[in-house]
C-alpha positions in Angstrom: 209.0 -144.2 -54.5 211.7 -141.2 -54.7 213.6 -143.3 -57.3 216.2 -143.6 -54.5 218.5 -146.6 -54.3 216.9 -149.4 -51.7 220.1 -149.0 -50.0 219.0 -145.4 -48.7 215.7 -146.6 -46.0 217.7 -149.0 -44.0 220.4 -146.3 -43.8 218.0 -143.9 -42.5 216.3 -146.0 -40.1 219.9 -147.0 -38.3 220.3 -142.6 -38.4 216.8 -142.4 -36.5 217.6 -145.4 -34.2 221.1 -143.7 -33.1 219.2 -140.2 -31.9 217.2 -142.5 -30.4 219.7 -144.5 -28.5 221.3 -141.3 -27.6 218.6 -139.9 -26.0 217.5 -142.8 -24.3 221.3 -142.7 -22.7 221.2 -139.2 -21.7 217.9 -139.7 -19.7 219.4 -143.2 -18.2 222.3 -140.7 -17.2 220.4 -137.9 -15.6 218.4 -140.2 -13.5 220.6 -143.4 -12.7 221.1 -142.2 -9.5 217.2 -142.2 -8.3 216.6 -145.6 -10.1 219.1 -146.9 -8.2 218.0 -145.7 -4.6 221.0 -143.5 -4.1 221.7 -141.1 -1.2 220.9 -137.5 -1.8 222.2 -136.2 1.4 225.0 -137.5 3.6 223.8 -139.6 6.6 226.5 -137.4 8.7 224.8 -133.7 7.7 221.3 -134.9 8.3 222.3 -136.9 12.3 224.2 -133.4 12.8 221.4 -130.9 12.2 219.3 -133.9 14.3 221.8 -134.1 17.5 221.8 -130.4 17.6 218.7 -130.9 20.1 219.2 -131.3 23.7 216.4 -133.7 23.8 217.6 -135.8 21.2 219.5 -138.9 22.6 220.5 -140.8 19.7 219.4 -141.4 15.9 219.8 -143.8 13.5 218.6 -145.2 9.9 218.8 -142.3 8.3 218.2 -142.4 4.7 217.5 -139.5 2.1 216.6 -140.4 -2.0 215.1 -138.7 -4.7 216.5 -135.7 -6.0 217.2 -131.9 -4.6 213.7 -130.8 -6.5 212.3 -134.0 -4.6 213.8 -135.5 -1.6 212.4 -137.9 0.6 214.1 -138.3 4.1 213.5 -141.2 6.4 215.0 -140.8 10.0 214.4 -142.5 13.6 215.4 -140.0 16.8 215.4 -141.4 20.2 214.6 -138.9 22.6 214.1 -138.5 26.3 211.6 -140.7 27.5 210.2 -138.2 29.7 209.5 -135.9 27.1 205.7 -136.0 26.7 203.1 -136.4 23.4 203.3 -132.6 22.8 206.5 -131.7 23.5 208.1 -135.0 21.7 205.5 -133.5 18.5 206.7 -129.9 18.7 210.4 -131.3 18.7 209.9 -133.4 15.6 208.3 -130.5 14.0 211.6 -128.4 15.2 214.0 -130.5 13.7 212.2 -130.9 10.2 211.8 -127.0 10.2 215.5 -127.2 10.9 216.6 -129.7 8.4 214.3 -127.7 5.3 215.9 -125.0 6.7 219.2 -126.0 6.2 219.0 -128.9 3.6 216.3 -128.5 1.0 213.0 -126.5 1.5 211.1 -128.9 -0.7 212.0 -132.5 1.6 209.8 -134.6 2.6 210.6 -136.0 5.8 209.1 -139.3 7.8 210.2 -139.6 11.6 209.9 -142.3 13.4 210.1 -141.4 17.4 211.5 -143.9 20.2 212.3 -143.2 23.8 215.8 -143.4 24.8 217.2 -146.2 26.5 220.8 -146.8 28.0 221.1 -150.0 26.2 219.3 -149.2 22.9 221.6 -148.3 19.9 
């Protein structure tokens, strides 16, 4: 209609769908590491800050993801099994303060408690 050759439109549109590409790859780049489940935090920071308790036996299947503005931490601690409902609570609540504290104020963290055995993991 501009009295343009014909050539011009399909030039254009392969312009527009390079930006787009290019944006599309920045985004895939920024967040390719939460797509693919990846660990924010080191397994060895977060059973550190955890074995710091005296009532804390053992831990295991630790795993963080998301990103620092949201992380998600899933954790099992093994404590002593004479440690009661309460105290076992206030403990958990210790070490998440702890790990906030020292990690990220913003994570989200999901504890799963066991008692303590000699021959558990």
């Amino acid at each position: 209609m501009l009295g343009l050759p014909p050539i011009i439109d399909p030039l254009v549109s392969l312009i527009v769908a390079g930006f787009i590409f290019h944006a599309a790859y920045k985004i895939f780049v920024m967040n390719r590491d939460i797509l693919v489940d990846k660990a924010v935090i080191q397994e060895d920071r977060i059973k550190e800050i955890i074995m710091s308790f005296d009532e804390v036996k053992n831990t295991h299947s630790i795993r963080s993801r998301g990103s620092n503005s949201a992380l998600f931490i899933d954790m099992h601690v093994m404590t002593r099994p004479d440690l009661s409902i309460e105290e076992s609570h206030l403990l958990i609540h210790r070490i998440e303060d702890r790990i906030r504290q020292d990690i990220n104020d913003n994570a989200q963290i999901t504890t799963h408690l066991e008692p303590y055995e000699e021959n558990s993991r």
